[in-house]
Kinemage of the C-alpha trace (Angstrom):
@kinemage 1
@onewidth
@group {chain A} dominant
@subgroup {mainchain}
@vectorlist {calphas} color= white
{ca unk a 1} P -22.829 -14.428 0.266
{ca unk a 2} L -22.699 -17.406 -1.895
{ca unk a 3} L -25.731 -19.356 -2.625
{ca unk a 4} L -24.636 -21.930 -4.983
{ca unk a 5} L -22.088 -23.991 -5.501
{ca unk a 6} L -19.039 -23.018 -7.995
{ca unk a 7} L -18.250 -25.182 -10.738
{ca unk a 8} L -14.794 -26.117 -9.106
{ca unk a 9} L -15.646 -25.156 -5.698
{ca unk a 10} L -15.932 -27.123 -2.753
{ca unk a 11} L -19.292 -28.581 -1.875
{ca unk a 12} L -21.711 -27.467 1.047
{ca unk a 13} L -20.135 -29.130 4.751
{ca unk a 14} L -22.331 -31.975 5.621
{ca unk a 15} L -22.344 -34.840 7.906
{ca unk a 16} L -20.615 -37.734 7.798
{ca unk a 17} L -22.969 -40.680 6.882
{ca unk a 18} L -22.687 -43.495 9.431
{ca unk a 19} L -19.971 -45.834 7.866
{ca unk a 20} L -20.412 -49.784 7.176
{ca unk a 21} L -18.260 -51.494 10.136
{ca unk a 22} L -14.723 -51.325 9.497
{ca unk a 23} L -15.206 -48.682 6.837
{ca unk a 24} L -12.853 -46.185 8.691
{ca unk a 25} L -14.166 -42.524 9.760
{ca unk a 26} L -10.841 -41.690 10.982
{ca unk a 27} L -7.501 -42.047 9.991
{ca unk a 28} L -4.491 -40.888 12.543
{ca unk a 29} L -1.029 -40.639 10.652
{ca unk a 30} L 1.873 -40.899 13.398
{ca unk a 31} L 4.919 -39.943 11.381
{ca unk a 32} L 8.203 -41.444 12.595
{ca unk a 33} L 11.732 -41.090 12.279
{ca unk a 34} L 14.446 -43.237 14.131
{ca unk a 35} L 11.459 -44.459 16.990
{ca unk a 36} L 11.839 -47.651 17.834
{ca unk a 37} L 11.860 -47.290 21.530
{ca unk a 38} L 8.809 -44.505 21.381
{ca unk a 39} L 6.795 -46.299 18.892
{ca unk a 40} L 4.938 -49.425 19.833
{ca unk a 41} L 4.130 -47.681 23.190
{ca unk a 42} L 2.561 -45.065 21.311
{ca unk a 43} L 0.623 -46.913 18.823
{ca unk a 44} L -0.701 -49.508 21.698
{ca unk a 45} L -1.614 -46.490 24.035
{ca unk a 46} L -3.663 -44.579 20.784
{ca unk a 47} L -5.193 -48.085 19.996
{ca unk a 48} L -6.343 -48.690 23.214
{ca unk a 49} L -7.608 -45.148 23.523
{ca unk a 50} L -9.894 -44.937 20.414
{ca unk a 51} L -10.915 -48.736 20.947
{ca unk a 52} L -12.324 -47.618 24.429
{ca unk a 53} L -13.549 -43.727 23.446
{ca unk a 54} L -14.114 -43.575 19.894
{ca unk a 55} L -18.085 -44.295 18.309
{ca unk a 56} L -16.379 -44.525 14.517
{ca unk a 57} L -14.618 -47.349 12.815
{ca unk a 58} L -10.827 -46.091 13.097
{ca unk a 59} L -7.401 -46.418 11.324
{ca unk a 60} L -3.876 -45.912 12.556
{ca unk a 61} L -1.348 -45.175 9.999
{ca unk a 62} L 2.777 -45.791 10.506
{ca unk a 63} L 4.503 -42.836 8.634
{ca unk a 64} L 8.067 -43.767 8.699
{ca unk a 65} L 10.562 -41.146 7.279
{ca unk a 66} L 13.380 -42.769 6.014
{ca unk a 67} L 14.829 -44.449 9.438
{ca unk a 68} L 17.618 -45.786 9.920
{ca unk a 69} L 17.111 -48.419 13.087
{ca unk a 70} L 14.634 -51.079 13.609
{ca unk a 71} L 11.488 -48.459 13.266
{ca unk a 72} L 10.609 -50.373 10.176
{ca unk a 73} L 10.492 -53.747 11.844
{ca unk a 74} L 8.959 -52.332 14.599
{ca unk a 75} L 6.353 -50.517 12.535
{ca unk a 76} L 5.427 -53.893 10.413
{ca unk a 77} L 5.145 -56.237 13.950
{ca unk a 78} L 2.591 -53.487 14.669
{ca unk a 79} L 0.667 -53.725 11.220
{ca unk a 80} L 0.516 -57.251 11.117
{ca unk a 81} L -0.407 -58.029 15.068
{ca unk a 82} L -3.100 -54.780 14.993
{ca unk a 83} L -6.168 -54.960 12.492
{ca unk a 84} L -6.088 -51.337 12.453
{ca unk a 85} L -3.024 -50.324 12.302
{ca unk a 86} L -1.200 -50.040 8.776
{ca unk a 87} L 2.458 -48.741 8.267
{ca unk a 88} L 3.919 -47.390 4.851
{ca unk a 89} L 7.698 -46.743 4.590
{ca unk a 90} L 9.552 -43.255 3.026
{ca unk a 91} L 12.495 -43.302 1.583
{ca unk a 92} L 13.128 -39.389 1.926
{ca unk a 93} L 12.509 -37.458 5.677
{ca unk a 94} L 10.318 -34.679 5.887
{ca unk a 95} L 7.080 -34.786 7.933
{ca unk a 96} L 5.289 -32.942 5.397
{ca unk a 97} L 6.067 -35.389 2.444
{ca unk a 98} L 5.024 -38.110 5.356
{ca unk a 99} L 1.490 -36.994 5.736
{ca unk a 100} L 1.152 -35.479 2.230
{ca unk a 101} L 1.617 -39.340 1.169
{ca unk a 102} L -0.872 -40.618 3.659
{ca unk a 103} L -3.518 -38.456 3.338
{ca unk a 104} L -3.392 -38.692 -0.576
{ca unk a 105} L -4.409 -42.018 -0.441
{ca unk a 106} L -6.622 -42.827 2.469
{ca unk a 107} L -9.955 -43.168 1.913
{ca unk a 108} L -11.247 -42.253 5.668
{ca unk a 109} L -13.091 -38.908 5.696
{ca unk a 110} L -11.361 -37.645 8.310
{ca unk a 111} L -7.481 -37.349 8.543
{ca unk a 112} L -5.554 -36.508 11.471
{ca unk a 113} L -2.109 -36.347 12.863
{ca unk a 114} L -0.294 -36.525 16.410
{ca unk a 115} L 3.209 -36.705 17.716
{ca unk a 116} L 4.587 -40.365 17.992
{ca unk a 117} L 5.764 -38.990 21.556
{ca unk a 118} L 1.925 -38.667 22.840
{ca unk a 119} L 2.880 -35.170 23.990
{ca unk a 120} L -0.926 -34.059 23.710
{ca unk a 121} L -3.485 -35.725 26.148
{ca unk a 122} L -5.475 -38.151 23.795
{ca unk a 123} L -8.892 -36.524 25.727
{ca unk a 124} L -8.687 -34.352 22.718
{ca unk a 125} L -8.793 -36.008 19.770
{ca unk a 126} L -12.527 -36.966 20.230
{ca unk a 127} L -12.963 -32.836 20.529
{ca unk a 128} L -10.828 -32.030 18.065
{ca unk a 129} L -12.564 -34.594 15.202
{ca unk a 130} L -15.648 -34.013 16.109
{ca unk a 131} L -16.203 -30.433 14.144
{ca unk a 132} L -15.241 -32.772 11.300
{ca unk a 133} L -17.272 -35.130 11.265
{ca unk a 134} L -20.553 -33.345 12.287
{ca unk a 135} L -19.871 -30.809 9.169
{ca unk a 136} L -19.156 -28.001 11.314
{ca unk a 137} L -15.839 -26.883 10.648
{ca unk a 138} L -13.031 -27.917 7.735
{ca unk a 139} L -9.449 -28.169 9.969
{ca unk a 140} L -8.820 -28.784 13.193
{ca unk a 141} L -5.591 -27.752 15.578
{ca unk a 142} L -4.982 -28.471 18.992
{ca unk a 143} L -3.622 -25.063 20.421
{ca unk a 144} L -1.338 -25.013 23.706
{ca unk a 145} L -1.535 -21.135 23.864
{ca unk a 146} L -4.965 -21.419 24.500
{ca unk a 147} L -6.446 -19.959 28.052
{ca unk a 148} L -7.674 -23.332 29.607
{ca unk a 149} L -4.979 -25.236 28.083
{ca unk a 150} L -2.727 -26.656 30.346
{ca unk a 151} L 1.353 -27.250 29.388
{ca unk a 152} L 4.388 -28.071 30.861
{ca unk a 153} L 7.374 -26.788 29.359
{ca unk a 154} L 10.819 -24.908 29.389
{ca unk a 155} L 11.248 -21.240 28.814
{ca unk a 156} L 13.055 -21.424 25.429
{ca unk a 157} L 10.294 -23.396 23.779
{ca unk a 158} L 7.846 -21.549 25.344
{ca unk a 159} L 9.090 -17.950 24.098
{ca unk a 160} L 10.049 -20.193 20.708
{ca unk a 161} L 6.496 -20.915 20.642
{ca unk a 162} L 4.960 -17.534 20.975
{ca unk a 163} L 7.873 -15.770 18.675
{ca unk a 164} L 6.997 -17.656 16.029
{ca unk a 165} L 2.982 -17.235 16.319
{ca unk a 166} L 3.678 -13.611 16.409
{ca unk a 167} L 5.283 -13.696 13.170
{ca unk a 168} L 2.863 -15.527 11.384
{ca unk a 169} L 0.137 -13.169 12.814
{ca unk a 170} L 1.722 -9.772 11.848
{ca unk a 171} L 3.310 -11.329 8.955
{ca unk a 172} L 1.046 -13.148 7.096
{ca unk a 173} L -2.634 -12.200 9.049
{ca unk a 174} L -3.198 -15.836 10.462
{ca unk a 175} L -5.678 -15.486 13.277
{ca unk a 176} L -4.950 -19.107 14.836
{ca unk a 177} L -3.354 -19.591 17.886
{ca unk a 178} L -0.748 -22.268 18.045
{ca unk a 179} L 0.605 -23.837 14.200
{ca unk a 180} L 3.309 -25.701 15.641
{ca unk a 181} L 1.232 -28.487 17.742
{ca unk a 182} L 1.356 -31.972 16.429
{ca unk a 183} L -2.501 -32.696 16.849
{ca unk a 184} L -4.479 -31.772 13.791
{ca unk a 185} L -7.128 -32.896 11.596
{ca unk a 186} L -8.578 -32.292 8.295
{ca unk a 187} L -11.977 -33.482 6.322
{ca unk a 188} L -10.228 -35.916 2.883
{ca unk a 189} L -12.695 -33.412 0.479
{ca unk a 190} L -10.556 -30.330 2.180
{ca unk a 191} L -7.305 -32.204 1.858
{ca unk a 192} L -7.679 -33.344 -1.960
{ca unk a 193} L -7.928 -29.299 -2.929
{ca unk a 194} L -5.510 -28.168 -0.178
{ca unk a 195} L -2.755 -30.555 -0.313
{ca unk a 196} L -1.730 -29.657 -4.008
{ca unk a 197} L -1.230 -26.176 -3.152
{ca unk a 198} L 1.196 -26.787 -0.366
{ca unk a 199} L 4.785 -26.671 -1.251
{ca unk a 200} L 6.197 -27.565 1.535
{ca unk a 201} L 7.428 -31.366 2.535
{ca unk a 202} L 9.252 -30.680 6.439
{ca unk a 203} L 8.321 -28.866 9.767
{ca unk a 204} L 6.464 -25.470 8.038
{ca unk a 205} L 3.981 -27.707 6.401
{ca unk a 206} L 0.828 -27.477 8.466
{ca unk a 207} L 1.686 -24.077 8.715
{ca unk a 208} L 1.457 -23.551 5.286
{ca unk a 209} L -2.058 -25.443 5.136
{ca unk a 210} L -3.387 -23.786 7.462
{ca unk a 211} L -2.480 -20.437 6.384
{ca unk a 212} L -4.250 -20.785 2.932
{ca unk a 213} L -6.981 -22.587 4.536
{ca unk a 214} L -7.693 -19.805 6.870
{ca unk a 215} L -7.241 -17.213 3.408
{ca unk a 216} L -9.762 -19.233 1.307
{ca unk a 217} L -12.120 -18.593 4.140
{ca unk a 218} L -12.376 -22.265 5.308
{ca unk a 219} L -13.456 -22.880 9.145
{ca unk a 220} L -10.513 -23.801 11.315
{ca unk a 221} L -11.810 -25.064 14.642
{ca unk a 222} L -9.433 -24.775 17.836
{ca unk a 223} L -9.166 -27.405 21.106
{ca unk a 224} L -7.590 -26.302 24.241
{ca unk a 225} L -5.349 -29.061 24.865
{ca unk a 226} L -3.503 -30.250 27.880
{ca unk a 227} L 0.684 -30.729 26.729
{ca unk a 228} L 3.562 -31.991 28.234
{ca unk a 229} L 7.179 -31.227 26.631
{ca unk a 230} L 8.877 -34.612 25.708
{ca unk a 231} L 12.632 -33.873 26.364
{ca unk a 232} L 13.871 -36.514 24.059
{ca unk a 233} L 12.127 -34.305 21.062
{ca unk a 234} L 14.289 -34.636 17.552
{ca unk a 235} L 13.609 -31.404 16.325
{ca unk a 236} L 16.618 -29.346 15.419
{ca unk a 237} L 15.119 -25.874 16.457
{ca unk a 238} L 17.671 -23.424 15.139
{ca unk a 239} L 17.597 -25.406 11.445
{ca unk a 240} L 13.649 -25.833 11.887
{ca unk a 241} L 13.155 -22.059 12.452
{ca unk a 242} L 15.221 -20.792 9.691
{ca unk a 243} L 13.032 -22.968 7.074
{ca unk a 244} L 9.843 -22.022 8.890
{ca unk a 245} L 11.033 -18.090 8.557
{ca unk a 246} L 11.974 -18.810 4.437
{ca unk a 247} L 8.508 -20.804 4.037
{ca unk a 248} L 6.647 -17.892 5.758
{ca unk a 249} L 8.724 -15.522 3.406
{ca unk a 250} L 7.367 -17.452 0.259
{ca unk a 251} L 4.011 -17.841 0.915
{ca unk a 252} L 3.923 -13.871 1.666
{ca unk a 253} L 5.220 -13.633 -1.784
{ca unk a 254} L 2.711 -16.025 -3.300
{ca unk a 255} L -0.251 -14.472 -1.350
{ca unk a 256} L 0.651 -10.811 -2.000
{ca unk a 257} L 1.070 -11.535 -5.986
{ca unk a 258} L -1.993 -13.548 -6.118
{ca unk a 259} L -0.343 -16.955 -7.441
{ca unk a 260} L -2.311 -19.273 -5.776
{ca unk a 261} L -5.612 -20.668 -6.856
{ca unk a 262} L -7.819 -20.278 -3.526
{ca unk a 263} L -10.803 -20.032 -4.939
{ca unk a 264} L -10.811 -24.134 -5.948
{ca unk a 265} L -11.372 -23.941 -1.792
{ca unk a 266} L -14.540 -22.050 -1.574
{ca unk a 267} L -17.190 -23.242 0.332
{ca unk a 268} L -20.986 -22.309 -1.013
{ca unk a 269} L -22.231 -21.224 2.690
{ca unk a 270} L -19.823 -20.211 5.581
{ca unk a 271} L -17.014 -17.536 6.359
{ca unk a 272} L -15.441 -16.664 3.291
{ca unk a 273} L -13.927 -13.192 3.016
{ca unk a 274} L -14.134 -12.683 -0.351
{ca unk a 275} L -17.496 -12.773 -0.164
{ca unk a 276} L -17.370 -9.028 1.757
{ca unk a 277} L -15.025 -7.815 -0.743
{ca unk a 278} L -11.335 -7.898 -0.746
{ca unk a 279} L -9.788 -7.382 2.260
{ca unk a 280} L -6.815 -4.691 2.603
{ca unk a 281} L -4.927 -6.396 4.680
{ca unk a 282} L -2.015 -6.509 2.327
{ca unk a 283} L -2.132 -3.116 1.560
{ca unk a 284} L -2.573 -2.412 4.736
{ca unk a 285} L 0.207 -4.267 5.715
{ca unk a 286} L 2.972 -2.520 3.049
{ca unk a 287} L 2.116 0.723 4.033
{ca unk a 288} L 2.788 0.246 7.569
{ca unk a 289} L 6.055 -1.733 6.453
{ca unk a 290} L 6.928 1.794 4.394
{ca unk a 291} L 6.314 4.093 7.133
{ca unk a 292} L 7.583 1.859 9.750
{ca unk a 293} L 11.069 1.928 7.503
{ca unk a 294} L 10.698 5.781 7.238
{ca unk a 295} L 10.769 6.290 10.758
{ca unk a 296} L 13.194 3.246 11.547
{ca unk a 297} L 15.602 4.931 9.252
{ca unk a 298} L 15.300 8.213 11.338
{ca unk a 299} L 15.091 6.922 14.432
{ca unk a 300} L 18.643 5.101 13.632
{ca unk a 301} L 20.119 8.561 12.719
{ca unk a 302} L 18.422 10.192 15.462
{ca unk a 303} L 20.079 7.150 17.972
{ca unk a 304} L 23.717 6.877 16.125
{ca unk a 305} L 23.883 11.167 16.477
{ca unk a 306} L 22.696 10.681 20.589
{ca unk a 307} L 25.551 7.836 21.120
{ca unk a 308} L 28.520 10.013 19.893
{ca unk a 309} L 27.219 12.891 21.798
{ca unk a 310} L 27.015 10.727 24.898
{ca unk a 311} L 29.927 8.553 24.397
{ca unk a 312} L 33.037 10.693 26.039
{ca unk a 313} L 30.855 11.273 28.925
{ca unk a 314} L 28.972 8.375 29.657
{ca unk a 315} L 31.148 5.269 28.258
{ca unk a 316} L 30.214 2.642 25.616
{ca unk a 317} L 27.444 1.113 27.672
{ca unk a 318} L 26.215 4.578 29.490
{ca unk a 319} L 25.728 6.357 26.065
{ca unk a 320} L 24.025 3.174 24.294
{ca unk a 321} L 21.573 2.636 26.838
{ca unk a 322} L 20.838 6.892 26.814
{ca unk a 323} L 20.854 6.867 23.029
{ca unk a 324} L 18.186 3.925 22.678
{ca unk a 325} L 15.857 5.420 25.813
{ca unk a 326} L 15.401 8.783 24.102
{ca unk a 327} L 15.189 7.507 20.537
{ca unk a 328} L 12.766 4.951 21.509
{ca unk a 329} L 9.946 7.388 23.032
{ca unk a 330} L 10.524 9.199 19.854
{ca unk a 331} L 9.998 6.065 17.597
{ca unk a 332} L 7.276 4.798 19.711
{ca unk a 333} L 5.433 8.429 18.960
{ca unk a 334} L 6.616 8.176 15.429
{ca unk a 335} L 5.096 5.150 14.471
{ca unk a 336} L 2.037 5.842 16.577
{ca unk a 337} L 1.008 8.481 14.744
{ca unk a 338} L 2.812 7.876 10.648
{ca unk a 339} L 3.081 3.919 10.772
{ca unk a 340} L -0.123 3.078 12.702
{ca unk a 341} L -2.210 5.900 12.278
{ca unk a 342} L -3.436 6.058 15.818
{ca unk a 343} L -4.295 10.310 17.077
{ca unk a 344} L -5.480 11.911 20.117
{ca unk a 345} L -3.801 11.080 23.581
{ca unk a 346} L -6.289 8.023 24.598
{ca unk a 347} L -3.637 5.267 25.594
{ca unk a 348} L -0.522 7.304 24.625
{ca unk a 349} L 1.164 6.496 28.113
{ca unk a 350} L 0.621 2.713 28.140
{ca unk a 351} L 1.617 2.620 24.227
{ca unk a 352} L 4.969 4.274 25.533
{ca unk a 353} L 5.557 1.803 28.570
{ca unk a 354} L 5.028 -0.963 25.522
{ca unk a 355} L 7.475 0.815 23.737
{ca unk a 356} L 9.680 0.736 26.050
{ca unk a 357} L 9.721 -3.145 26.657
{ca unk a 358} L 10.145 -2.916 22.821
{ca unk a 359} L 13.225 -0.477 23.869
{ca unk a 360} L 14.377 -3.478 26.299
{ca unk a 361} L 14.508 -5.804 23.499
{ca unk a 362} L 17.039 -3.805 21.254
{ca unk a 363} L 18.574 -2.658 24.891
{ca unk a 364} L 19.406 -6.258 25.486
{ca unk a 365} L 20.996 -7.227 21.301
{ca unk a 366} L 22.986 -4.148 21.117
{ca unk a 367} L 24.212 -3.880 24.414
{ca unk a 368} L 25.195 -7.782 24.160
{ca unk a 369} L 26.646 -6.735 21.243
{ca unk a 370} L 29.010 -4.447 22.609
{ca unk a 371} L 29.552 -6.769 25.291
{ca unk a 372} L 30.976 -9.833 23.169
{ca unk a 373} L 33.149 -7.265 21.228
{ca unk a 374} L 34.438 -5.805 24.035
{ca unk a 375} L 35.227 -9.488 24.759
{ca unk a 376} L 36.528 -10.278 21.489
{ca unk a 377} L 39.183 -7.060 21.335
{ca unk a 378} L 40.071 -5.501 24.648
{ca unk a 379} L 39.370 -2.075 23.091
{ca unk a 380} L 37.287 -1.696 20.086
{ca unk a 381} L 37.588 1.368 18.151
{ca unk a 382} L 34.479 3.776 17.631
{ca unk a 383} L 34.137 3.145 14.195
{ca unk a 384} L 33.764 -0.588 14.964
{ca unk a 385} L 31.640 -0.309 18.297
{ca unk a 386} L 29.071 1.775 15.468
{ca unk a 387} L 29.763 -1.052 12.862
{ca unk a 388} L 28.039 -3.500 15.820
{ca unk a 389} L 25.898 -1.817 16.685
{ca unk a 390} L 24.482 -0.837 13.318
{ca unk a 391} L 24.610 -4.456 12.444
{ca unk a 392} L 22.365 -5.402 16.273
{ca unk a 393} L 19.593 -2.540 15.155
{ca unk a 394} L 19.163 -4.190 12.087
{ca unk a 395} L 18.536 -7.777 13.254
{ca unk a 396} L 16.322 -5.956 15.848
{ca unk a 397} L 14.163 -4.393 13.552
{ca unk a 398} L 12.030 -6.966 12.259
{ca unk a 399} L 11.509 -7.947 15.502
{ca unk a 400} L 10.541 -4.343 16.945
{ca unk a 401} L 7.898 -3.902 14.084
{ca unk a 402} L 6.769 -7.480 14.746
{ca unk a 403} L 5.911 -6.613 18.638
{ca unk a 404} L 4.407 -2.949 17.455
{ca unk a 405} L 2.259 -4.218 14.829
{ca unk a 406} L 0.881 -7.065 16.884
{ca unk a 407} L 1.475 -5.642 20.488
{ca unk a 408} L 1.604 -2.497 21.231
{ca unk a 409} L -0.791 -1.321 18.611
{ca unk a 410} L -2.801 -3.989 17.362
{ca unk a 411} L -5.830 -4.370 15.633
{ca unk a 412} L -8.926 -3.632 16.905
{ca unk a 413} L -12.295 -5.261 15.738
{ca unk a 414} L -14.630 -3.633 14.709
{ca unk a 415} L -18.842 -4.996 14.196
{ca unk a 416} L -19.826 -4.859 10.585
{ca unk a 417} L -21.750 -2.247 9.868
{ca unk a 418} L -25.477 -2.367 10.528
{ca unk a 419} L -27.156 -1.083 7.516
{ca unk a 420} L -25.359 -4.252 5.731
{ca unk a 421} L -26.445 -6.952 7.592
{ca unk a 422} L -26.211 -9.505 4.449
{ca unk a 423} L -22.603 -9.526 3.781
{ca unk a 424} L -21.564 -10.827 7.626
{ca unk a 425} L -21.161 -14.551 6.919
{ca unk a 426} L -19.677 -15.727 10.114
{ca unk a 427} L -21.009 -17.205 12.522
{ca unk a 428} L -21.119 -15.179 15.563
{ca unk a 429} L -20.538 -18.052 17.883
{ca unk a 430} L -17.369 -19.114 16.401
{ca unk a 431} L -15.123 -16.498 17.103
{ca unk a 432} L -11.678 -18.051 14.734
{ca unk a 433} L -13.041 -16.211 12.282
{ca unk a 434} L -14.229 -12.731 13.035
{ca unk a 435} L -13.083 -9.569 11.190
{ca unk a 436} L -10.078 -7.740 12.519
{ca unk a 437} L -9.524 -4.447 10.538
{ca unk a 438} L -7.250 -1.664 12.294
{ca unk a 439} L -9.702 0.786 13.809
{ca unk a 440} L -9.806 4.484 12.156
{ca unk a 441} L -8.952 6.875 14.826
């Protein structure tokens, strides 16, 4: 554990000194694009709110992103009739580049972000700044996946939502709930390290903070929040997940080879992992991806071999549905035992009733598969129904090791070990950051 303070390092968390009136504590960056309806009932509503419920000296700050309608008149009524409201104009859209810009310059200790649609109940921002300001923690997200959060959405965002946390948590090891919600704050000493190493300027941004926040060991504090889906939202969902998917793809790559500085982010005192060692997560995590291709790659063989042997007696649909059943127990038992390394019977049922929801997934792509070709053609021959359905198993691979790694057998944690006492940094009351390492069975 560190004792003292690294030349480039970040200093010990304290608390912020009480602030000179109208010195800001706080400043809340609401970036816009094409609002002019939303906005000025936003910025009254958060005005009135942190007038009435908020002990620090505040600033809002106007983000807009390049619009096109009267946002920018709308956004300068607000800065000149509002003492502490400001509003600075981009001339390029992206909310990264929106807050990167804002939070470069302000000189408020604390900066923050929310949704110009107040989608988030504003009873958490007090909760969720808090941890900043008392020296507690370094970020702070407001997560909708939560227990005693409470959210009101439809189905596609919902399973959107949860998709995408799962990849970030089997993919890259992030152990925070929710990335995507537009409520989060940051101390300006954590920001002036942190913001330089982020590359992106859209939608994966915070992501991307938080990720190498969380990997530098940095305390991320959470706040159940209560949500309600705005059905007007802008966000282009299909184009926004494809970038998020490349950005999680390149900070992998960055993390895996080492590339990025994270030690100018270590804090003297408090959960850093390097100071237990190095972690083998990412070895860890390519050995599974080998063995998990091993057995995919046999499994397919196994599966393509059952389907012609089924297919004269059983029809397109019959045989696929056979084929996947019986190759999926034996890829569930497969990667139990190679990819995973879990032995011995204990659970073995209930990890093969997981598999088989797994099985339902890759059920559901090939056999829609077949469907829209047997839509497409009338009658497809054999060598293109395997052609489909070669190309379906693929796209659900990623997927099915996705849902194994983090569902069906995920990792367990485990107490550090008692004859080293020293080396456990964390705090045991805040549970964001304790140790998850894959149990040895």
């Amino acid at each position: 554990m560190r004792t003292e303070t690294p030349g480039d390092a970040l200093p010990a968390r304290e608390h912020l000194p009480a602030r000179a009136a109208g010195a800001p504590v706080l400043d809340v960056t609401i970036p816009v694009y094409n609002e002019e309806q939303d906005l000025a009932p936003c910025v009254r509503g958060l005005h009135d709110h942190l007038t009435r419920t908020f002990p620090y000296a505040f600033r809002i700050t106007i983000a807009d992103n390049a619009s096109t309608d009267s946002t920018p008149a709308v956004a300068a009524g607000l800065d000149a009739g509002i003492p502490e409201v400001r509003s600075l104009r981009l001339e390029e859209k992206g909310r990264g580049r929106a807050l990167r810009a804002v939070w470069s310059h302000s000189d408020a200790p604390v900066l923050a972000y929310m949704d110009v649609d107040l989608s988030t109940d504003l009873n958490a921002l007090l909760p969720l700044v808090a941890p900043l300001i008392s020296g507690h923690s370094d970020l702070a997200i407001g997560s909708r996946l939560a227990r005693s959060s409470r959210v009101v959405r439809g189905p596609k965002r919902e399973f959107i939502s949860r998709a995408y946390n799962v990849i970030l948590k089997s993919s890259l090891s992030a152990r925070f709930s929710d990335a995507q919600c537009g409520f989060k704050a940051v101390r300006r000493d954590v920001a002036e390290r942190l913001l330089p190493m982020v590359e992106d300027t859209g939608w994966f941004f915070d992501t991307e903070m938080l990720v190498l926040a969380e990997r530098a060991g940095l305390r991320i504090h959470e706040v159940p929040v209560d949500w309600v889906d705005d059905p007007d939202s802008r966000v282009r969902i299909v184009r926004t997940a494809t970038e998020d998917l490349k950005g999680v793809w390149r900070l992998g790559r960055a993390l895996a080879v080492g590339a990025l500085p994270l030690d100018r982010l270590a804090r003297p005192l408090g959960d850093d992992p390097r100071d237990r060692g190095p972690a083998p997560v990412e070895r860890g995590l390519l050995r599974q991806v080998a063995g998990f291709c091993v057995v995919g790659v046999a499994s397919t063989l196994f599966y393509l071999l059952l389907y012609s042997l089924f297919r004269s007696g059983l029809g397109a649909q019959g045989a696929n549905a056979a084929a996947l059943l019986v190759s999926a127990v034996a890829n569930t038992a497969a990667n139990r035992r190679l990819t995973f390394g879990v032995r011995g019977r204990r659970r073995a049922v209930r990890h093969q009733l997981q598999g088989l929801v797994v099985f339902a997934v890759g059920l559901a792509l090939t056999s829609g598969s077949l469907a829209a070709l047997d839509s497409a053609t009338g009658s497809p021959s054999h060598t293109t129904e395997l052609a489909v359905l070669i190309a379906a198993n693929l796209a659900a691979t990623v997927l099915r090791f996705l849902l194994l790694r983090a569902w069906v057998f995920p990792e367990r944690r485990v107490p550090a070990p008692a004859a080293d006492p020293p080396t456990m940094t964390a705090f045991p009351t805040d549970p964001t950051h304790v140790t998850d390492e894959r149990t040895t069975r």
